[in-house]
N, C-alpha and C positions, 0 to 999 in steps of 0.2 A: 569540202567537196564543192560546195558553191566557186569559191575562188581556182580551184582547179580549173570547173567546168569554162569559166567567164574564162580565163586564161588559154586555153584552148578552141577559144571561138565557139563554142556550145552553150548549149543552156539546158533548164533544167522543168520538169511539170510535176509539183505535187500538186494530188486529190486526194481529199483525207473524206470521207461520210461517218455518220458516226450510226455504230454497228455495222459497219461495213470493212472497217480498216483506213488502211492512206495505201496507195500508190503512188511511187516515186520513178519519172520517167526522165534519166538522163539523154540528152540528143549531143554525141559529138562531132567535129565536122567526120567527114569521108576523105578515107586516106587518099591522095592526089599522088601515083606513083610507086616505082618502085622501094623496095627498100635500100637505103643506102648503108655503106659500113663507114659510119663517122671514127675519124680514129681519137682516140681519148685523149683530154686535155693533157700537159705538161702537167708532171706531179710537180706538184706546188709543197714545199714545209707547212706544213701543220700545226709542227709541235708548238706549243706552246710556253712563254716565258714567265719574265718578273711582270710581265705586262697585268695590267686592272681594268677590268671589265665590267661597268656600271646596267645592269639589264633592266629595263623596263618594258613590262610584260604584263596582262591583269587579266588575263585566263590563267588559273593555277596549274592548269596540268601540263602545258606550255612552258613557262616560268619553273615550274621543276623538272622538266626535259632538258631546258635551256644549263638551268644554273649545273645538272649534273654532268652536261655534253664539257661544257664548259673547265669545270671542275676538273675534270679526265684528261682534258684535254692540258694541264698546269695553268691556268690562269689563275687569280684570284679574281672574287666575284663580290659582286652586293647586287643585291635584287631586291626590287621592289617591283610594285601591285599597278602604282602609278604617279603622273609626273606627280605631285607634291610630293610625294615620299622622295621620289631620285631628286626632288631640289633640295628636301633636308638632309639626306645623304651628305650629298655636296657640300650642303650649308656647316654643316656638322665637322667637316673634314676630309671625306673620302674623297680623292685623287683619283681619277680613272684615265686609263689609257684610251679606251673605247666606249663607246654610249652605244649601247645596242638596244634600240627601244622600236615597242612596235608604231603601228602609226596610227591605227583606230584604236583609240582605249577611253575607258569611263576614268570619273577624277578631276573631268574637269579640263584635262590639256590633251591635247592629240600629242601625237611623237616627233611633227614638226615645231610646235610650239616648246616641248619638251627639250628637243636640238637647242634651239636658239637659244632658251634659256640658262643649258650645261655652258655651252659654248661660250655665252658672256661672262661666265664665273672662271672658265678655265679653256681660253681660249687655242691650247694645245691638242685637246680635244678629238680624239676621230669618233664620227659619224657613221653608225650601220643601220639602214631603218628594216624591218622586216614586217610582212604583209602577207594575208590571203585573198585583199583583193586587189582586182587591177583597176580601181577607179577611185583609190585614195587622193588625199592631200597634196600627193608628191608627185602623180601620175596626170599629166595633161595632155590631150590628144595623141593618147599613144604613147607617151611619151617622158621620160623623167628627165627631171630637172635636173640642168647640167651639173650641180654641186652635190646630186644623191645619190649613194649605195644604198642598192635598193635586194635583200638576201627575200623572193618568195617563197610565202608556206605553203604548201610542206615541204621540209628540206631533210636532208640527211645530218648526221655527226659530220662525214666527209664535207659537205656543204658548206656547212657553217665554220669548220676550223678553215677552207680556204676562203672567204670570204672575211673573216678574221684578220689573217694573216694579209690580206688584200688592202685594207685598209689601214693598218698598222705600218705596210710598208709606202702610204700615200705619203706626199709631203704635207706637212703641216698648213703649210697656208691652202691647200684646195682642202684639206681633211677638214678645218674648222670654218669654210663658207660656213 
């Protein structure tokens, strides 16, 4: 919710008393305008292939959305909690087509330190990072770094297979900056 709201230019006020309860007061901006009929993007393929999909993820209930979304969708998958585990992964042998890791996570490594270090072991590598807030690692003035896919939470199944599919069809050398 937090990261929606920050995402949306809003902000949020809890007041918790005790015996009294909490109040939770979201403020979004005010809509500017009419509504418009945006027309929907170009369906993009989805389906998914032989392609391997490395997640790093360390909220559980997230990390089993993910691995199931995914699953569904044909990939194969490895999942793990956080970067140590996706470096022994790797270390171990597993081959991934895609590193899909978030970017704030406990463990020790964020999901940019996480990148960098897939990416030197197997520098074919594509890069998805996914996030709930807008004032990570990878977000500067607004702004992301010109070498990051950046998939925000909350997302859909539909979401996540084009965004997939989006960076699988990047060329290799912008996919493993």
């Amino acid at each position: 919710v937090y990261g929606f709201i920050k995402q949306s230019d809003g902000h949020l006020k809890i007041y918790s008393e005790e015996g009294h309860g909490t109040s939770i007061k979201l403020y979004l901006p005010r809509s500017m305008g009419d509504m418009v009929d945006v027309e929907p993007p170009a369906p993009v393929d989805t389906r998914g292939g032989h392609e391997s999909i490395l997640v790093v993820e360390d909220d559980p209930l997230v990390r089993n959305y993910v691995s199931a979304q995914l699953e569904q969708l044909g990939y194969r998958t490895m999942v793990t909690a956080n970067g140590p585990e996706a470096l022994a992964a790797v270390d171990n042998g597993f081959v991934c087509d895609v590193l899909f890791t978030d970017v704030i996570m406990s463990g020790g490594m964020n999901g940019r330190q996480v990148a960098d270090a897939v990416t030197a072991r197997l520098p074919s590598v594509r890069v998805l990072f996914t996030s709930g807030y807008t004032e990570d690692a990878i977000i500067h003035h607004g702004r992301l770094d010109p070498d990051v896919t950046l998939l925000p939470k909350p997302y859909r199944k539909a979401d996540l297979a084009r965004m997939i599919r989006q960076v699988l069809t990047q060329p290799a050398a912008v996919a493993a900056k």
